[in-house]
C-alpha positions as CSV (number, residue, x, y, z in Angstrom):
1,X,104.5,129.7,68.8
2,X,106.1,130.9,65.8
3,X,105.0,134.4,64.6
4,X,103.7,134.2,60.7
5,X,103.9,136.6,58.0
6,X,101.7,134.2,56.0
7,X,97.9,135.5,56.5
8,X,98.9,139.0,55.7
9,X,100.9,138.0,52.6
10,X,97.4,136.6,51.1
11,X,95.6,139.9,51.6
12,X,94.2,140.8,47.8
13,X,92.0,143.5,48.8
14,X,92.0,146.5,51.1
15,X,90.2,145.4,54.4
16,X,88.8,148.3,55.2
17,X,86.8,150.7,52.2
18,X,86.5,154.2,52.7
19,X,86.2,157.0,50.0
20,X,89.5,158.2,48.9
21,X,91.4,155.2,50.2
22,X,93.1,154.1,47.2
23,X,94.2,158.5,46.4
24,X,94.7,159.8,50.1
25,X,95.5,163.4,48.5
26,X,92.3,164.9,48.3
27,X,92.4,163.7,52.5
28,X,95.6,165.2,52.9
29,X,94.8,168.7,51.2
30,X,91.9,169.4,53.8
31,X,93.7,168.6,57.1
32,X,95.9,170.6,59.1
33,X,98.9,167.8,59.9
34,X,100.0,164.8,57.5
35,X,99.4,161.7,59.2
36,X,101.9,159.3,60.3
37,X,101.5,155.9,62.2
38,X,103.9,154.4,65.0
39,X,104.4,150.6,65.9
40,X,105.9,150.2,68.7
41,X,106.6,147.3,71.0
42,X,109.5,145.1,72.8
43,X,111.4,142.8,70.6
44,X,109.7,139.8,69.3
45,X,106.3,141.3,69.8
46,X,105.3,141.2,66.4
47,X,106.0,145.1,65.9
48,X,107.0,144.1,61.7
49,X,103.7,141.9,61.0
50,X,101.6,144.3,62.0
51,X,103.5,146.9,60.4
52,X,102.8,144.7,57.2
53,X,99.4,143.8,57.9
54,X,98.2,147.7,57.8
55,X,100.2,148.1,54.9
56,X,98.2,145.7,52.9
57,X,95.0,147.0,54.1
58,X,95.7,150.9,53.7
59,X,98.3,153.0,51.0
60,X,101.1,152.8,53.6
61,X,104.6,151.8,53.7
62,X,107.3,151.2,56.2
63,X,110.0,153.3,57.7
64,X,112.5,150.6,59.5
65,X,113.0,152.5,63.2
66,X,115.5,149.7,64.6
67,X,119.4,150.9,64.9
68,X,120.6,147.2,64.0
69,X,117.8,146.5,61.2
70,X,119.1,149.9,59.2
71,X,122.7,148.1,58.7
72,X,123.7,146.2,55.9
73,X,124.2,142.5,56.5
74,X,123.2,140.1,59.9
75,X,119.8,139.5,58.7
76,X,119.7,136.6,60.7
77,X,121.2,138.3,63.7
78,X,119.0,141.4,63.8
79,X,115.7,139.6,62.6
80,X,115.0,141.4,59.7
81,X,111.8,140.8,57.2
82,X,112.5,138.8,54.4
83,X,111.6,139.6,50.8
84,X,108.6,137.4,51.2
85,X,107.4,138.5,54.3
86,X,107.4,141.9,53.0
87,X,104.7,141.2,51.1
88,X,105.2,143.7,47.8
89,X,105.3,146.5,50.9
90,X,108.1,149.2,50.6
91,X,110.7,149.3,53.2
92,X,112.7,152.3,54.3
93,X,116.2,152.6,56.3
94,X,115.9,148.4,55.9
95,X,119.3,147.3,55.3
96,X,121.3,150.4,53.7
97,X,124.2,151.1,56.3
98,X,127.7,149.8,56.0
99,X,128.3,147.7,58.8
100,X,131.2,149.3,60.3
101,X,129.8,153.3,60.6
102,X,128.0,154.4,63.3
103,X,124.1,155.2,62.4
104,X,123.1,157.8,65.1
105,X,119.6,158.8,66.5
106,X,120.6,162.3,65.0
107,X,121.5,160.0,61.5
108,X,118.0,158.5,61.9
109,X,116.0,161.7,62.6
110,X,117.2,162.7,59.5
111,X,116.5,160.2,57.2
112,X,113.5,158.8,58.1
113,X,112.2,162.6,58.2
114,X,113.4,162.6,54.3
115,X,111.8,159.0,54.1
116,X,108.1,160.5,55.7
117,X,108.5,163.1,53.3
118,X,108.9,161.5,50.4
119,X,105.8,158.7,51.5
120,X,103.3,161.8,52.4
121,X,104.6,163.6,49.0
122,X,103.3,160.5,47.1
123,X,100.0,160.2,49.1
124,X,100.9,157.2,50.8
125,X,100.9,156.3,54.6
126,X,104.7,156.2,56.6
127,X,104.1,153.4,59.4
128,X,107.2,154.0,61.6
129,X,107.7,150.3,62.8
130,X,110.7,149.2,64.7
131,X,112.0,148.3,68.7
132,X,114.7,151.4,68.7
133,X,112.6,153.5,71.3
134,X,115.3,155.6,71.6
135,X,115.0,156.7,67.5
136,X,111.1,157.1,67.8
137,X,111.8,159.4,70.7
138,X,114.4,161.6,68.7
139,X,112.0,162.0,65.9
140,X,108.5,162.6,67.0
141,X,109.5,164.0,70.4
142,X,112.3,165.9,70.4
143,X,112.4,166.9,66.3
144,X,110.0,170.0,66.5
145,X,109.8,170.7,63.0
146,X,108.3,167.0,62.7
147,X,106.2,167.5,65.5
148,X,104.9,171.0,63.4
149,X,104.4,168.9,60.4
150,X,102.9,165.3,61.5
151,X,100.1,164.3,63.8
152,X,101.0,160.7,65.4
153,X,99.7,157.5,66.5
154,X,101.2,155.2,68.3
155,X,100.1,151.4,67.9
156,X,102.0,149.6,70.9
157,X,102.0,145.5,70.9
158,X,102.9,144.4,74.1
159,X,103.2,140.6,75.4
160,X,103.2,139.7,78.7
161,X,107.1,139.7,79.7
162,X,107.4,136.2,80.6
163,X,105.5,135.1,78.1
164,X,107.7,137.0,75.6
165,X,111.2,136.0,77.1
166,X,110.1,132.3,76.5
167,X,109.3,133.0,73.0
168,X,112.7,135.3,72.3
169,X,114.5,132.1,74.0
170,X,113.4,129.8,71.5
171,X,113.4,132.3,69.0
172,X,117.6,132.7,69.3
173,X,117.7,128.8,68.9
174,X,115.7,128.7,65.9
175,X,118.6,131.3,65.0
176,X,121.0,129.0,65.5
177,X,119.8,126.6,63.7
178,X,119.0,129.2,60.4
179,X,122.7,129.8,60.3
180,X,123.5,132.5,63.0
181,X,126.9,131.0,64.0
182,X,128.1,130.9,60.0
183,X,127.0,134.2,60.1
184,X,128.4,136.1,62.5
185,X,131.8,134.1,62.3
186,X,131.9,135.9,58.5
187,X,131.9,138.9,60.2
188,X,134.4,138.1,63.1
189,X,137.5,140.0,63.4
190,X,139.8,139.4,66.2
191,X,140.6,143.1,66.1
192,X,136.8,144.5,65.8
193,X,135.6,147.1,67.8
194,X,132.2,145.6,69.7
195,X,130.8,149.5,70.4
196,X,130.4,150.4,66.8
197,X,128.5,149.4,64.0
198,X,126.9,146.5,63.3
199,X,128.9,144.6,65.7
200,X,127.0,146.3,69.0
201,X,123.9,144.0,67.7
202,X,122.9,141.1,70.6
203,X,124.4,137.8,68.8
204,X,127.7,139.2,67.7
205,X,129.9,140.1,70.8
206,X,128.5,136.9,72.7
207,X,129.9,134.8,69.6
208,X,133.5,136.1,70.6
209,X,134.8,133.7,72.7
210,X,133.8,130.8,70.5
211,X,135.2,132.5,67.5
212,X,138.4,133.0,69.0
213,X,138.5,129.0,70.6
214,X,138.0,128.0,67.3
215,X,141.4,129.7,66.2
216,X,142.9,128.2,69.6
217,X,145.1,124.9,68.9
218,X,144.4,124.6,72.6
219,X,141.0,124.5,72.6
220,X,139.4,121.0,72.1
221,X,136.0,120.3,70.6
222,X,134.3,119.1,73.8
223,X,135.5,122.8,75.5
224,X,134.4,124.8,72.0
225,X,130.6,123.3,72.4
226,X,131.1,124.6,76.7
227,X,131.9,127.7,74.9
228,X,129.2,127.9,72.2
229,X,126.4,126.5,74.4
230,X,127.6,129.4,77.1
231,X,127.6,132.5,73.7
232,X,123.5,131.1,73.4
233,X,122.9,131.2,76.8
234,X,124.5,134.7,77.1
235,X,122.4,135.5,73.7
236,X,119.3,134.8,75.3
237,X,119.5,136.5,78.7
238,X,121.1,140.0,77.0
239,X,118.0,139.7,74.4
240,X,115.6,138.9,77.9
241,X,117.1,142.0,79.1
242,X,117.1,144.1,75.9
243,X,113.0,143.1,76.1
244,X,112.8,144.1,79.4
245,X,114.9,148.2,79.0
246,X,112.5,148.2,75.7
247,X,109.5,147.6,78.1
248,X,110.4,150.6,80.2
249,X,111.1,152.9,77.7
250,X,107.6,152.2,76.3
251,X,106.0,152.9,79.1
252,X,107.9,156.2,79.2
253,X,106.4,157.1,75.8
254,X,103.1,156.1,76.8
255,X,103.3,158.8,80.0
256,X,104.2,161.4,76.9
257,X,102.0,160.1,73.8
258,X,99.0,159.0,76.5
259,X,96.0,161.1,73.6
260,X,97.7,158.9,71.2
261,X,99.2,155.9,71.6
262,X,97.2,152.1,71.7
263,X,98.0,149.3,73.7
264,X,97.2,145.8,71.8
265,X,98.0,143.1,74.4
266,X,99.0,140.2,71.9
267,X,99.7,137.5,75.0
268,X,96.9,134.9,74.0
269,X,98.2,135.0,70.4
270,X,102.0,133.7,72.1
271,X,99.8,131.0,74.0
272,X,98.4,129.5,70.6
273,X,99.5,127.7,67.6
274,X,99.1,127.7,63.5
275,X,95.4,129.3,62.9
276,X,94.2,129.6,66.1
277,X,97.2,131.8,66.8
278,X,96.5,133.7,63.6
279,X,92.8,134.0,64.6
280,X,93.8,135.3,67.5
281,X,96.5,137.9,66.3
282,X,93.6,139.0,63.7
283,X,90.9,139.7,66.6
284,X,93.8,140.8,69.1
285,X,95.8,143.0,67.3
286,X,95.7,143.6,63.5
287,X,91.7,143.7,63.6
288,X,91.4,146.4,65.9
289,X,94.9,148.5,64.7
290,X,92.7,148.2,61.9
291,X,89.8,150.1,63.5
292,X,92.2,152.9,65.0
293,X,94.4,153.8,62.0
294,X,91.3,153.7,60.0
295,X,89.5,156.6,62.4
296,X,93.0,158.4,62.4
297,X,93.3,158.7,59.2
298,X,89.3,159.1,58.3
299,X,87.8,160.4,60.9
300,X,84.2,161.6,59.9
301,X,84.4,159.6,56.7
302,X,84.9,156.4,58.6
303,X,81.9,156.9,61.2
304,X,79.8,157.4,58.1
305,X,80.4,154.7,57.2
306,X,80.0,153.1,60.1
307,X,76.5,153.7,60.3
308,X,75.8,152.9,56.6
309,X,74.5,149.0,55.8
310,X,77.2,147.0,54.6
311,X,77.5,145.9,50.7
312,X,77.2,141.7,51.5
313,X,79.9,141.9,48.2
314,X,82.6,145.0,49.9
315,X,83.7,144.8,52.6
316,X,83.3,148.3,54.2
317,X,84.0,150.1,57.5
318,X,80.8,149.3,58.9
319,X,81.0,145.4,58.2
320,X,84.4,145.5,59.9
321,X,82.9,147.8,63.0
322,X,79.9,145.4,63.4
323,X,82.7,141.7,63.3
324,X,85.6,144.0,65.3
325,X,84.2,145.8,68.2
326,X,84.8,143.1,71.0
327,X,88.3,143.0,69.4
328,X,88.6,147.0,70.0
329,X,87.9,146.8,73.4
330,X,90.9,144.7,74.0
331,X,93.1,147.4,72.5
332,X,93.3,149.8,75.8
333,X,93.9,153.7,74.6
C-alpha cells in the first residue's frame, strides 16, 4: 500500500461549514487561547496527508515539525511533500536550513513559535505536523510562554508496528528506485561529519561504505552491489528502529497531553489498496480528525449545527456528524 496525496488534492470546497469558517477572527477575539492543532505519529504513518487533508477542509496551514524535513536538500531521503502533494497548502520550516548547520530543538522552538504567530496573526489555523517528538515536546511542553498563549490538540495516527515496518521497508526501496543513491552520493564527502546537519538523516551514513567502494580501485562490481544491498538493508532496520523510539515517545506525550490528544489507528488503511485504501483512510482517519478539530476549534457553534437539518446542496456539520460517527468511535481520546 502506497500512501496518496491524490483525494485530498481534489478537495474544491470546505468539508465541514460552520459560521465564520472562511474569517476565524471574530472566533479568535472571543476566546481565551489561540488554537493550534498537533499531528503526530511514527514515520510513514501518514502524519503529512492528514496534515494536508485538514488544511483543505479548514483555514489552516502547516508548520513542518521534523529535524531532517526543515533542511535544505535530501528530499528523497527525508520524505518530504512535493509541490503537488502540497496541495496550494502553505508550508513552514519545510526546506529552509543549510545542510551543514545544526537546527536545534531550541532553533525550532523559536521559529515555529514566530511561524504560529504569524498563521494566528492572519486568522488562519497552524497544524504542527511532523515525526520529531522531541521538537513538539520543546514547544508545547516545555515553552511556557507558548503553553500561556495556545490551547493544543493532539491528532496521533498510529499503525500497528508490524504493519508499519513492512510498509517503511518497501517504502526505502521505492527510494531507491526514485533516485536515493544519486542523491545522497551528491552529497557524499569522504571527510563529512555524520553527527551534524543534514548528514545525521537515516539514508546518508548507511550509504558510506558504498560511496567510498566506489572510489576503491579494489573494489569490484560484484563486491560494490554486497555493499549497496547491505547500506539498504541497514537503511531499513535503523528506519524500523527510528519507528519503533518514535512509538515510545508518543506514548510519553500521550501520558502528558491525555485531555487532548486523539488516537486514529490507521492499520486497515496499510492492509488495503487504491480506493478502498482511500475509503478507508477517509472513514479511519481524516473523516473523524475532521470531527475533532472541527469541535476544537467551534465548539458550541459546531453542536448547533449538529442538531440543525442538513442543506441536501451544503454540506454542513450536521451531514458530516450524521455519515461520520461510526468513524469517530474508532478515533480513541
Amino acid at each position: 500500500m502506497r500512501l496518496s496525496f491524490s483525494a485530498s488534492c481534489k478537495q474544491k470546497q470546505l468539508l465541514v461549514n460552520f459560521p465564520g469558517l472562511n474569517d476565524m477572527d471574530p472566533f479568535i477575539t472571543r476566546r481565551r487561547k489561540d488554537k493550534v492543532v498537533v499531528v503526530a505519529g511514527a514515520t510513514g504513518t501518514g502524519k503529512s496527508r492528514l496534515s494536508i487533508d485538514l488544511a483543505t477542509r479548514f483555514p489552516a496551514e502547516v508548520v513542518n515539525s521534523d529535524k531532517m524535513q526543515v533542511y535544505k536538500g535530501l528530499d528523497i531521503v527525508t520524505n518530504k511533500v512535493t509541490e503537488e502533494e502540497c496541495c496550494g497548502v502553505p508550508h513552514h520550516l519545510l526546506g529552509i536550513v543549510d545542510p551543514n548547520v545544526d537546527f536545534t530543538a531550541a532553533d525550532f522552538r523559536h521559529h515555529a513559535s514566530l511561524a504560529v504567530e504569524s498563521i494566528v496573526r492572519r486568522g488562519r489555523l497552524p497544524i504542527i505536523a511532523g515525526g520529531s517528538n522531541s521538537y513538539i515536546k520543546t514547544l508545547v511542553k516545555d515553552d511556557i510562554d507558548f503553553q500561556s498563549k495556545y490551547e493544543c490538540c493532539f491528532l496521533w495516527v498510529d499503525v500497528s508496528l508490524p504493519i508499519l515496518q513492512s510498509f517503511v521497508s518497501d517504502r526505502v526501496d521505492r527510494m531507491v528506485e526514485a533516485g536515493l543513491v544519486d542523491e545522497v552520493r551528491k552529497l557524499f564527502n569522504p571527510k563529512a561529519d555524520y553527527t551534524s546537519g543534514i548528514r545525521r538523516a537515516i539514508g546518508v551514513p548507511e550509504m558510506d561504505p558504498f560511496l567510498r567502494a566506489e572510489l576503491s580501485s579494489t573494489a569490484n562490481e560484484e563486491t560494490r552491489a554486497m555493499i549497496l544491498e547491505a547500506a539498504i538493508h541497514e537503511i531499513k532496520a535503523n528506519t524500523c528502529k527510528l519507528a519503533r523510539y518514535q512509538l515510545q515517545n508518543i506514548l510519553s506525550l500521550q501520558n502528558q497531553f491525555q485531555c487532548s490528544m486523539y488516537r486514529l489507528d490507521a492499520t486497515e488503511v496499510f492492509l488495503k489498496h487504491g480506493n478502498q485504501a482511500d475509503e478507508a483512510w477517509e472513514n479511519l482517519v481524516a473523516g473523524p480528525s475532521t470531527m475533532i478539530i472541527g469541535e476544537f476549534l467551534y465548539e458550541d457553534d459546531f453542536m448547533a449545527m449538529a442538531a440543525t437539518p442538513a442543506s441536501p446542496s451544503v454540506i454542513t456539520a450536521a451531514s458530516v456528524l450524521g455519515t461520520a460517527t461510526p468513524a469517530v468511535a474508532a478515533a480513541t481520546h
